[in-house]
C-alpha positions as CSV (number, residue, x, y, z in Angstrom):
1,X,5.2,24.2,-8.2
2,X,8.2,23.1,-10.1
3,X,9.4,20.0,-10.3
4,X,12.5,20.5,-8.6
5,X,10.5,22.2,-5.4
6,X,8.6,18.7,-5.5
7,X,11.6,16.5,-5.1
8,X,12.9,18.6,-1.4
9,X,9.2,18.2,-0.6
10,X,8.9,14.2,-1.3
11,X,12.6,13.9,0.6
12,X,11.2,15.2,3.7
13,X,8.6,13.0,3.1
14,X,11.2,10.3,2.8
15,X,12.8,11.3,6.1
16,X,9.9,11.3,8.1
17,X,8.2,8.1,6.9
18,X,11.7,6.3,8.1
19,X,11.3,7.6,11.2
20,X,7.9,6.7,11.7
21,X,8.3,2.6,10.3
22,X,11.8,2.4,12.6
23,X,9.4,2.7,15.7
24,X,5.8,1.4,14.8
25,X,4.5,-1.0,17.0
26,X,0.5,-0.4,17.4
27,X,-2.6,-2.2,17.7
28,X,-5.3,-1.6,15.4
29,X,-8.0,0.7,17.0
30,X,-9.7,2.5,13.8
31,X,-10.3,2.0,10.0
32,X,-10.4,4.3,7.6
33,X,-12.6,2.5,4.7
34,X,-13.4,4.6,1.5
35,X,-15.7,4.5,-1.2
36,X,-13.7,5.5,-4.4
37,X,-15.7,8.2,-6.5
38,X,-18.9,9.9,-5.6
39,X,-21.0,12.4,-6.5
40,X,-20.7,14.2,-10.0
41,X,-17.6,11.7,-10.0
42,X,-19.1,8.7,-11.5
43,X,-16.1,6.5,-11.7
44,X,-16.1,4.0,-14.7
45,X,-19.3,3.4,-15.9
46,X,-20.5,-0.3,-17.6
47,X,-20.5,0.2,-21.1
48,X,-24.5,0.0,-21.3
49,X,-24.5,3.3,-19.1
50,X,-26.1,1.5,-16.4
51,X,-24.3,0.7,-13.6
52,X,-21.6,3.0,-12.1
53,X,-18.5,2.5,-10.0
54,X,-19.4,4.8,-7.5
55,X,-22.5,2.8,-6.6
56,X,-20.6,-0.4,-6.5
57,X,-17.8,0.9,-4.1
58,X,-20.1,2.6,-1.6
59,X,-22.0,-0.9,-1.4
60,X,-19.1,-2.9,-0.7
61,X,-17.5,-0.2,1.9
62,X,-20.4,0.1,4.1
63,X,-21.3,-3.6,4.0
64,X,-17.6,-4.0,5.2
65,X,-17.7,-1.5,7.5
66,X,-20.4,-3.4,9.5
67,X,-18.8,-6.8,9.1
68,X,-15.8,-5.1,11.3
69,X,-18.1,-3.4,13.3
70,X,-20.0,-6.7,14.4
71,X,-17.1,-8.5,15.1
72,X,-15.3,-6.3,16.3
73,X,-17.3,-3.4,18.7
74,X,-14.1,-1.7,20.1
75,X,-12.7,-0.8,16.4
76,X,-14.0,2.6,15.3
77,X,-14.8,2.4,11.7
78,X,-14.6,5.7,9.4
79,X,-16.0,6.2,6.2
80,X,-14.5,8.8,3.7
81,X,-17.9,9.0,2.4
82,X,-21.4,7.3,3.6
83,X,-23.8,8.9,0.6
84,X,-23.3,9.9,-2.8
85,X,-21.4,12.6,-2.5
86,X,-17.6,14.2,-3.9
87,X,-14.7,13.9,-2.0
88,X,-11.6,15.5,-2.8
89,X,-8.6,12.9,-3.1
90,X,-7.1,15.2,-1.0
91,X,-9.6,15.1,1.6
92,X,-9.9,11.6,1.9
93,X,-6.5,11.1,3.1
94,X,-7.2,13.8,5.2
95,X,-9.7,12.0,7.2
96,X,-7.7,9.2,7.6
97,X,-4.7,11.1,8.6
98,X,-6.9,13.1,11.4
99,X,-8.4,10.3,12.6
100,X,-5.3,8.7,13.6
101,X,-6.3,5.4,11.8
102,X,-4.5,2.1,11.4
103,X,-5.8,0.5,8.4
104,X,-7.0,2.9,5.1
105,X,-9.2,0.4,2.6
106,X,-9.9,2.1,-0.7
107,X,-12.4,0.2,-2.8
108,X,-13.0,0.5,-6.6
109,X,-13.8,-0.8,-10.3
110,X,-11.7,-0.7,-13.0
111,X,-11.9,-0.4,-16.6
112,X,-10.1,-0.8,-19.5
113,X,-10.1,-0.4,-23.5
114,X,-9.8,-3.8,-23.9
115,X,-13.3,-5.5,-23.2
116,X,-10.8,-9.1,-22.2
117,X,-9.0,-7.6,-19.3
118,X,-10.8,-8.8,-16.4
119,X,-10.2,-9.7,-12.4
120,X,-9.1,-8.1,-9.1
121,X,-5.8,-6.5,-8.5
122,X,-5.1,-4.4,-5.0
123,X,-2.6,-1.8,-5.1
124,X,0.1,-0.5,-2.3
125,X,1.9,3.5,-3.2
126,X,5.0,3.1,-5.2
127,X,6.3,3.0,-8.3
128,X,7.0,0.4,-11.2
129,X,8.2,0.2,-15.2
130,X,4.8,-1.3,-16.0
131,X,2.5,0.8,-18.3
132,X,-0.3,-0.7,-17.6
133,X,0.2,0.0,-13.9
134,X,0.6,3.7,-14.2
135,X,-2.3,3.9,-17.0
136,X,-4.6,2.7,-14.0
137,X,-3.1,5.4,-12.0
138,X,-3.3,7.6,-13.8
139,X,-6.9,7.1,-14.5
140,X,-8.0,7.5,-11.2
141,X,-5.5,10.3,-10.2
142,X,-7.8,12.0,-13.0
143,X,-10.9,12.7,-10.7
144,X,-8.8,15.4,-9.2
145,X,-9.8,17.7,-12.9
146,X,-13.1,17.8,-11.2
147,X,-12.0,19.8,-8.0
148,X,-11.7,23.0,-10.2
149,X,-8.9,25.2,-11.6
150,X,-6.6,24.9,-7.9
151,X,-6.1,21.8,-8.3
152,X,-2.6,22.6,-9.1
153,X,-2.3,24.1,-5.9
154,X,-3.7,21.5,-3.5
155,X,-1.9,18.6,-5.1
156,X,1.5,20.9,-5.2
157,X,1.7,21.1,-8.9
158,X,0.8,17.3,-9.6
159,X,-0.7,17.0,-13.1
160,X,-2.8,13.6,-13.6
161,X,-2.2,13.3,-17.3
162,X,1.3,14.2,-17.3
163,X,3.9,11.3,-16.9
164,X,6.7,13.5,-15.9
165,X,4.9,14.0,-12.9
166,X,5.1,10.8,-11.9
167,X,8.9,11.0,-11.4
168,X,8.4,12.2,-7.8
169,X,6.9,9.6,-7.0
170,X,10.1,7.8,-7.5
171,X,11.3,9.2,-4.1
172,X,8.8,8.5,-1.7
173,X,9.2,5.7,1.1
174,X,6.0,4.5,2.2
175,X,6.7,3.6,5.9
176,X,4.3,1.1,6.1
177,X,5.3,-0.5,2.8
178,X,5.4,-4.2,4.3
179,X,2.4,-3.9,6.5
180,X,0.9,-2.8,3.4
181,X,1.8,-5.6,1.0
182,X,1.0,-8.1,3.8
183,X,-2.6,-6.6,3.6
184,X,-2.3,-6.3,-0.6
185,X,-1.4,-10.2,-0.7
186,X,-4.4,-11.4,2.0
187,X,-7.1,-9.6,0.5
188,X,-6.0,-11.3,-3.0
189,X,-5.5,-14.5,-1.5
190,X,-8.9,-14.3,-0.5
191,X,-10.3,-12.9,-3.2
192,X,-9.1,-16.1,-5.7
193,X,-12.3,-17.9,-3.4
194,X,-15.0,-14.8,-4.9
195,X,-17.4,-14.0,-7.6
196,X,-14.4,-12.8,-9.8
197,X,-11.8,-15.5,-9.7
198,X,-9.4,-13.8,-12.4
199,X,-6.7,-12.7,-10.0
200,X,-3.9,-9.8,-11.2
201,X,-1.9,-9.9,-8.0
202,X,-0.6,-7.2,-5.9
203,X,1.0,-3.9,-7.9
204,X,2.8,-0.7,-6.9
205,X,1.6,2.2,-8.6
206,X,1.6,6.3,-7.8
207,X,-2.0,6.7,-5.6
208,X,-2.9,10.0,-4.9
209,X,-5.5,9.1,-2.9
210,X,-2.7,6.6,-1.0
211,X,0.4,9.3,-1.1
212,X,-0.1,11.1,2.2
213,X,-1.9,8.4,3.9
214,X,0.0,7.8,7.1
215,X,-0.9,3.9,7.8
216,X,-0.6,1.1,6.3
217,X,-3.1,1.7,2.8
218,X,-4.3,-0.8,0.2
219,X,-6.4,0.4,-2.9
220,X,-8.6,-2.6,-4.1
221,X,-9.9,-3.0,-7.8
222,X,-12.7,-5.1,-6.8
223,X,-12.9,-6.1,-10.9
224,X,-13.9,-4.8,-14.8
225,X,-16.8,-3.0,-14.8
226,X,-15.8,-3.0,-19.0
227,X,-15.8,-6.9,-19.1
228,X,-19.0,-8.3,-19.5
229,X,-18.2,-11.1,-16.9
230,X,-16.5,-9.1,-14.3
231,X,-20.0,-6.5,-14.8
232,X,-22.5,-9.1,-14.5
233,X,-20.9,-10.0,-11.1
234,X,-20.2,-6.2,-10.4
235,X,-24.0,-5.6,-10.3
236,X,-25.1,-8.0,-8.2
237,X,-25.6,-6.7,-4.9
238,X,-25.8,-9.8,-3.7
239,X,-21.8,-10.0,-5.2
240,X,-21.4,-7.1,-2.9
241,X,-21.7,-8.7,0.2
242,X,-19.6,-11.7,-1.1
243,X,-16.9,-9.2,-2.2
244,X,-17.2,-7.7,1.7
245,X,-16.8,-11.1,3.3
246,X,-13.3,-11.6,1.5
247,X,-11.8,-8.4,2.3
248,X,-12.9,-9.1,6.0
249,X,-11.5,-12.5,5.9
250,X,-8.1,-10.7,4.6
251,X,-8.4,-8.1,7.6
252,X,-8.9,-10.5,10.0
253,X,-5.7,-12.7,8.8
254,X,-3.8,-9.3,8.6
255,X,-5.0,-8.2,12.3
256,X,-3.6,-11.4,14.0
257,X,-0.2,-10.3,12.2
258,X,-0.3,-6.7,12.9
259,X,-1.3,-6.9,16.0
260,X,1.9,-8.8,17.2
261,X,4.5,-5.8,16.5
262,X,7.7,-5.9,15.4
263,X,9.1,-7.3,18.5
264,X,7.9,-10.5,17.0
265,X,10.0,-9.9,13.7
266,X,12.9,-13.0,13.5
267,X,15.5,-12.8,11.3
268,X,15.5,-15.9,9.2
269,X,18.2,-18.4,9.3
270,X,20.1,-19.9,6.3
271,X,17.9,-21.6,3.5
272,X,18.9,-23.5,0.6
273,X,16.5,-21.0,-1.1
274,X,19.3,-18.2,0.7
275,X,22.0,-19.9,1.3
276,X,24.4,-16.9,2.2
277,X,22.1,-14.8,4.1
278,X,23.8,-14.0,7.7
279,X,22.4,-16.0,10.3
280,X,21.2,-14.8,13.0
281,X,22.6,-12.3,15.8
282,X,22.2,-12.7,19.0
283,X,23.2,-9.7,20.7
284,X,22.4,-5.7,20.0
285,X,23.5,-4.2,16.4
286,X,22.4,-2.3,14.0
287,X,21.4,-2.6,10.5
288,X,20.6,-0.6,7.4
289,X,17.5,-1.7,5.5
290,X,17.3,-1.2,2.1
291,X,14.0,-2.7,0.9
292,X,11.6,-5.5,1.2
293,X,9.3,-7.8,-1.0
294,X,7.3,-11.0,-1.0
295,X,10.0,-13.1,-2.2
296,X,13.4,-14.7,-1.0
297,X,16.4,-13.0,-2.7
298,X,19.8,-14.8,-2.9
299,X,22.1,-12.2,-1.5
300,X,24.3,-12.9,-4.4
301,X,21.6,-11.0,-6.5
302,X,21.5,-8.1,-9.1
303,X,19.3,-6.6,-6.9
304,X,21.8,-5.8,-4.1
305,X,23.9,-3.6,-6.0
306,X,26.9,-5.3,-5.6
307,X,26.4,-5.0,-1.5
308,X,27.5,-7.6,0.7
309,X,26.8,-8.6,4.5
310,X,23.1,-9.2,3.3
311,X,20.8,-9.8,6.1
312,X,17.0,-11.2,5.8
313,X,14.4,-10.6,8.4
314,X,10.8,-12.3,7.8
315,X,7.6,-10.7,8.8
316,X,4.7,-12.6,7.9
317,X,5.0,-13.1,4.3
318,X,7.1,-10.2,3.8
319,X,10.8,-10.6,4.0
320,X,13.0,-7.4,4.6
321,X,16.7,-6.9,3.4
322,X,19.2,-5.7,4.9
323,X,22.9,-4.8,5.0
324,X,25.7,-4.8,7.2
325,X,26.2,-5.4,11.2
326,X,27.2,-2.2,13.4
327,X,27.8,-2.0,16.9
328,X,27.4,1.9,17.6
329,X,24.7,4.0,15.8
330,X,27.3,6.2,14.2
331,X,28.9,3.7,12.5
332,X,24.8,2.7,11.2
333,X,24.5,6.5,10.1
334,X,27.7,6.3,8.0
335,X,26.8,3.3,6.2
336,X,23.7,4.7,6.1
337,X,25.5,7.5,3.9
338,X,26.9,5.3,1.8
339,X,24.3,2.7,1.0
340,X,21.9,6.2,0.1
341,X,23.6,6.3,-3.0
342,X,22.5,3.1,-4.4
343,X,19.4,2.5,-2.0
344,X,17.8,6.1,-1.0
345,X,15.3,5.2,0.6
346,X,17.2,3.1,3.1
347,X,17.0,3.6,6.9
348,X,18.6,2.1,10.2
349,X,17.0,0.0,12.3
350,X,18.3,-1.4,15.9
351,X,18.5,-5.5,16.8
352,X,18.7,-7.0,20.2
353,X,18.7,-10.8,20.9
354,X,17.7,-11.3,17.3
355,X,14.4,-9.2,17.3
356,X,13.8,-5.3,16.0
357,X,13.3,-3.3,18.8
358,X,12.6,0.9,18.4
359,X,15.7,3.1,17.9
């Protein structure tokens, strides 16, 4: 499929996802975990042949599965795959898609050229300039080769090894982008307490596995299978347990959170960190959101395009911006217009008494 087909295809996408984040408030009832690799997909392999990422995510998927499961009897947990067998990327999102799940876990190994690059890193879908981002990417987009010659088909013209097709990628808004990264930053919190100390932090990078998924999704690289430190811990199934415990730990911490809604989203009064950021309203308006991150961003930033009327809203350890105050809808929707141009993935979203509330 051409390019250009691609881009109306990921716009829709765009639309849709807004939609869908502008009114989620849910509870989590089912979990999608999934063992990256499988079958005549080995995943990375240690460099004495020995050990193979597929065996190392399946281990740490069901033992998580059953820590949930223990704890918590009323949450259905779903496996992508329970035995040594291929799944389609495809596929996988599939299952969690049809499912109707709240959480999607993706667990794998990484590897690398260089035998020094070691520790845990947990990805959300986006994009970023960092090479070394989309080369891990790109490496596990790869397994899609193996699903035969229609593979071109399935994944609407997407080629793995082909940068260009990335650019896409560039256009798609991940509706559950903060719940997310509040998942991405627990489990590596977490993790910094584990077998593999080394911690690369939380990245964006283009998923397949993670593009259609319609719930919050975090793909975990559990460590270097290619690092002789990282694959002595990697093949310790003892390890495997420990590395289950963590990500647990990180659910449990995001549950609490998620759980609440975002009827329990404030927006943030003035900081000396922020010290121009609108207080807060208390009445109903509207707002156009135009991104969110980890970090407090003086509204006099780069990053704002030259916007003004910046407004922050905090939830958890995400903090969402935001421009402008509206009293009707349609004057949100022509903002909206306008603030598309710089921001296009921006969307409205409705505040009463100080707290989001569904359109």
């Amino acid at each position: 499929m051409p390019h250009r087909a691609l881009l109306v295809i990921f716009c829709l996408i765009v639309q849709t996802c807004a939609i869908a984040q502008e009114s989620s408030s849910v509870n989590i009832k089912r979990i999608v975990i999934d063992a990256g690799h499988g079958g005549r997909d080995p995943g990375t392999v240690s460099p004495d042949g020995r050990v193979k990422e597929k065996d190392i995510t399946l281990s740490v998927a069901l033992k998580l599965g059953n820590l949930i499961k223990k704890n918590h009897p009323s949450i259905e947990i779903v496996y992508t795959r329970k035995t040594d067998v291929a799944v389609a990327l495809s596929k996988r999102s599939e299952i969690a898609n049809k499912s109707k799940a709240d959480l999607f876990i993706s667990i794998h190994v990484n590897a690398a050229r260089s035998r020094a690059a070691s520790g845990s890193e947990t990805f959300v879908m986006g994009t970023d300039k960092t090479s070394s981002n989309l080369e891990v990417s790109m490496l596990e987009n790869s397994v899609i080769l193996l699903e035969g010659d229609d593979y071109h088909t399935k994944y609407e013209g997407f080629n793995p090894n082909d940068p260009e097709s990335y650019i896409v990628f560039t256009l798609l808004q991940n509706a559950y982008l903060e719940q997310s990264l509040l998942m991405a930053s627990l489990v590596q919190k977490h993790f910094g307490k584990g077998p593999i100390k080394v911690n690369r932090g939380i990245k964006q990078a283009p998923f397949l596995v993670l593009w259609k998924t319609s719930m919050p999704s975090v793909l975990i690289e559990l460590g270097f299978i290619s690092n002789n430190n990282d694959y002595k811990v990697l093949s310790s199934t003892k390890n495997h347990d420990r590395f289950a415990e963590l990500i647990y730990t990180a659910f449990e911490e995001f549950r609490s959170q998620y759980d609440k809604g975002y009827n329990n989203l404030d927006y943030v009064t003035p900081s000396s960190a922020n010290s121009d950021v609108k207080p807060t309203y208390q009445d109903t308006h509207y707002r156009v959101q135009i991104f969110s991150g980890k970090n407090i961003i003086p509204a006099t930033s780069r990053e704002f395009k030259g916007e003004t009327n910046i407004g922050q809203i905090q939830s958890g350890t995400i903090y969402k911006y935001t421009v402008g105050k509206y009293s009707t809808l349609e004057e949100a929707e022509r903002a909206k217009t306008r603030i598309r141009k710089k921001f296009p993935q921006a969307f409205i979203i409705k505040v009463s008494n100080g707290k989001i509330v569904p359109l």
